[in-house]
C-alpha atoms as one frame of an Amber mdcrd trajectory, in Angstrom:
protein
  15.843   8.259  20.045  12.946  10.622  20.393  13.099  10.401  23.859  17.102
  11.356  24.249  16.447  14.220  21.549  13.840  15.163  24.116  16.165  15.069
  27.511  18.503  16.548  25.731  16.287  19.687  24.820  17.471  22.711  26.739
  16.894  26.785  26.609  19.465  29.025  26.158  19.417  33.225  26.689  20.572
  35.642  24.409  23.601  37.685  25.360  23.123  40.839  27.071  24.113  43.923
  25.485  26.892  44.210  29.000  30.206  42.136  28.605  29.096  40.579  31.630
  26.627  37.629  30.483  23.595  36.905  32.673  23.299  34.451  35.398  19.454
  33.479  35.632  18.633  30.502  38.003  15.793  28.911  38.204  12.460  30.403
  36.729  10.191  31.537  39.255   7.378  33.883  39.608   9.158  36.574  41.277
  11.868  36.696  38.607   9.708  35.499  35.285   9.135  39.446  34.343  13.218
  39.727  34.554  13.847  37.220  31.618  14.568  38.936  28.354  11.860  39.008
  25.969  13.546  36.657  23.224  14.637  33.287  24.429  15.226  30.463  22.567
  15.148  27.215  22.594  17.848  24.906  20.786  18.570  21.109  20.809  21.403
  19.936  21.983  23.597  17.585  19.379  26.840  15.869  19.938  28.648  18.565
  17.488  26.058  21.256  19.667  24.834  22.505  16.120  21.249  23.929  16.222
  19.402  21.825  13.853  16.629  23.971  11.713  13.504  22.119  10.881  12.540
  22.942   7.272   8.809  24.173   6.646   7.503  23.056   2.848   4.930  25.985
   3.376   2.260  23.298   1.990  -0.841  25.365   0.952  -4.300  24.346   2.521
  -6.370  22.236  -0.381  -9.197  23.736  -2.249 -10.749  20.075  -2.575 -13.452
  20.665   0.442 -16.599  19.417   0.763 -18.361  22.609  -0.403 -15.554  22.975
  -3.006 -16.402  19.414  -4.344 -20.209  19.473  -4.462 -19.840  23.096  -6.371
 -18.769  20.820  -9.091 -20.841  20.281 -11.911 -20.675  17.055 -14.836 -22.827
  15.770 -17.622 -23.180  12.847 -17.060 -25.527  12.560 -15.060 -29.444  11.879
 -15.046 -30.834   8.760 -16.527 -29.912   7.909 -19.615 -26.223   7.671 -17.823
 -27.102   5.673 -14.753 -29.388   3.529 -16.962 -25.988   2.840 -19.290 -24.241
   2.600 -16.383 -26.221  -0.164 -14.883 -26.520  -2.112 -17.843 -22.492  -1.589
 -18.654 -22.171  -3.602 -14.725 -25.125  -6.235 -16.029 -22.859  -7.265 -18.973
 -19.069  -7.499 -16.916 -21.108  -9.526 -14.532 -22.574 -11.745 -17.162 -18.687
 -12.462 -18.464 -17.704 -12.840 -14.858 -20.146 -15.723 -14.765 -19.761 -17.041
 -17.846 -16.168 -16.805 -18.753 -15.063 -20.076 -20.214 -11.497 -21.099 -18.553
 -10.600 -19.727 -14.522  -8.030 -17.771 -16.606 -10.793 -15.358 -18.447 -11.897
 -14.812 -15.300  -8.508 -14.154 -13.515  -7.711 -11.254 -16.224 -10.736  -9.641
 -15.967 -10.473  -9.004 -12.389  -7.463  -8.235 -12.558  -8.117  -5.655 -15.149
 -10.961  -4.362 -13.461  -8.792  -3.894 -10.445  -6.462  -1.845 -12.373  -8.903
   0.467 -13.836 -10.746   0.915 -10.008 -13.769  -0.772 -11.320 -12.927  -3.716
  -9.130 -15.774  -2.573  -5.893 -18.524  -2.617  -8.389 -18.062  -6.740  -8.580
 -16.749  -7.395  -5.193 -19.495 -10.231  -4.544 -18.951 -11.910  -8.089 -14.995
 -11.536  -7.953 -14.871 -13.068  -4.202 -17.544 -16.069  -5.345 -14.661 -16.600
  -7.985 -11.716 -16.595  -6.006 -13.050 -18.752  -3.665 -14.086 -21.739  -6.011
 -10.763 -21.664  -7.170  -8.953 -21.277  -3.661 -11.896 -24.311  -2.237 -10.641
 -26.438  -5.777  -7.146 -26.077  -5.085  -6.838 -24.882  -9.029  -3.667 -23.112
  -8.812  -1.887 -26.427  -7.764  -4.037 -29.565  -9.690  -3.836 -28.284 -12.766
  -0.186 -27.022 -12.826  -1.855 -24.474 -15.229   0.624 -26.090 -18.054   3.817
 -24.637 -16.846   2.511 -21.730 -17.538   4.312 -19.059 -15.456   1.722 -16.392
 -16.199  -1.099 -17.661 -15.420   0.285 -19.161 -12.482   1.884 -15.903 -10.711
  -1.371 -14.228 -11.749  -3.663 -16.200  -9.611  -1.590 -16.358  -6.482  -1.070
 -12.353  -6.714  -5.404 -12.578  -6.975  -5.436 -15.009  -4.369  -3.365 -13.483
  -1.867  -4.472  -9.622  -2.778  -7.720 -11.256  -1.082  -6.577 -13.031   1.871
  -6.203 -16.517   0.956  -2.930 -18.168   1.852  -1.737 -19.962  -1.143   1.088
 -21.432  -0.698   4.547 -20.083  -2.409   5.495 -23.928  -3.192   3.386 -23.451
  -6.471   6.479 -21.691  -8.278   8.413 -24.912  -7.546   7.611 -26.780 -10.938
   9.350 -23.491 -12.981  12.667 -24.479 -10.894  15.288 -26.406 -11.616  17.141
 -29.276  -9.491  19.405 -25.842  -7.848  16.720 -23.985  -6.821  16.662 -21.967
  -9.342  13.824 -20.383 -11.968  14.385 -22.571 -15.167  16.719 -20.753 -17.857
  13.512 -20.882 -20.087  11.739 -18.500 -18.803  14.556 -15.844 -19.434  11.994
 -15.292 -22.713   8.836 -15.085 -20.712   8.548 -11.538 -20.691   5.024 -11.551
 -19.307   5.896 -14.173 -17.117   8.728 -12.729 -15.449   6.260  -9.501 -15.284
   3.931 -11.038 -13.454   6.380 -13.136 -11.393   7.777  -9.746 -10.373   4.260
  -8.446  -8.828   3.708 -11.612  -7.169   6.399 -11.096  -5.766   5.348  -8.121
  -3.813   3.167 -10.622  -1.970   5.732 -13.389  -0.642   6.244 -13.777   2.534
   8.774 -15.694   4.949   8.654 -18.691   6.226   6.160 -20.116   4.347   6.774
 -24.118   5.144   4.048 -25.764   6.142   1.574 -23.022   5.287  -2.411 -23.940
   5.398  -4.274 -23.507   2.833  -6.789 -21.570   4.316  -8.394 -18.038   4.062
  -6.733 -15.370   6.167  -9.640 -14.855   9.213 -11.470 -17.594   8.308
């Protein structure tokens, strides 16, 4: 497409102020300085309509480097990074420590959500992996539990591991279709609906192993 638009890109000259319109041939040297001053060029369309590209007249950012570090805050010095670094300590310690998988599955997944996620990224990958390397999502059948279900495969696959889509096959019926049940699952069907972002095609036969790896 770009490249007919392109062939099909021609100039045209401005009439003369004379009745009798200008023949120019080819541009040379000797005859450049005899163009008129103002010609323009026009694309060619089936209905011959010049097209007019819009400009949004975006102005340039004031966010520069300069800009940025001219910007002051209070909290900083010490008694913030020391809060800071024991505030990390303790979600660390409750990464570790959380009771069921599922503890840990919703606090990732709410430190994702707040951007807090890259201050954990070697506890919340140790995590996901013991689960992926356990096969959790599919021996325990996390109790028909929709949730819980589409919330680890949306973790799972957010991080590269290739679950498998069959795991949504015990909340269907004999059709092929999700059970009428879960019509009252609101925050089921919620999170259903974001996994569902990460299905893919074709997904017979998939391995169960980490994207890379």
């Amino acid at each position: 497409m770009a490249l007919t638009h392109f062939a099909s890109s021609f100039c045209t000259l401005p009439t003369l102020a004379s009745p009798i319109r200008a023949s120019v041939g080819p541009v040379s040297r000797k005859n450049y300085h005899s163009l008129p001053l103002k010609v323009r060029c026009t694309v060619a369309t089936e209905a011959a309509d010049q097209i007019v590209r819009r400009s949004a007249n975006y102005q340039s950012s004031t966010w520069e480097y300069d800009f940025v570090q001219s910007l002051t805050s209070k909290y900083k010095g010490e008694p913030y990074t020391a809060r800071t670094k024991k505030l990390k300590a303790e979600i660390s310690m409750r990464l570790a420590n959380a009771s069921k998988p599922l503890d840990q599955l919703e606090l990732i997944d709410t430190l994702q959500r707040l951007g807090l996620s890259y201050h954990f990224v070697d506890e919340i990958e140790s995590i996901l992996k013991s689960l992926f390397d356990e096969n959790h999502i599919q021996n325990t059948k996390t109790a028909n539990d929709l949730y819980a279900t589409a919330l680890e495969f949306r973790l799972l696959r957010q991080h590269g591991y290739k679950v498998p889509q069959e795991v949504f096959n015990q909340f269907k019926d004999e059709q092929g279709s999700f059970r009428a049940w879960l019509h009252d699952d609101v925050k089921g069907m919620l999170y259903l609906y974001e996994a569902s972002h990460l299905l893919v095609e074709a997904s017979i036969g998939m391995e169960n192993a980490k994207i890379g790896g």
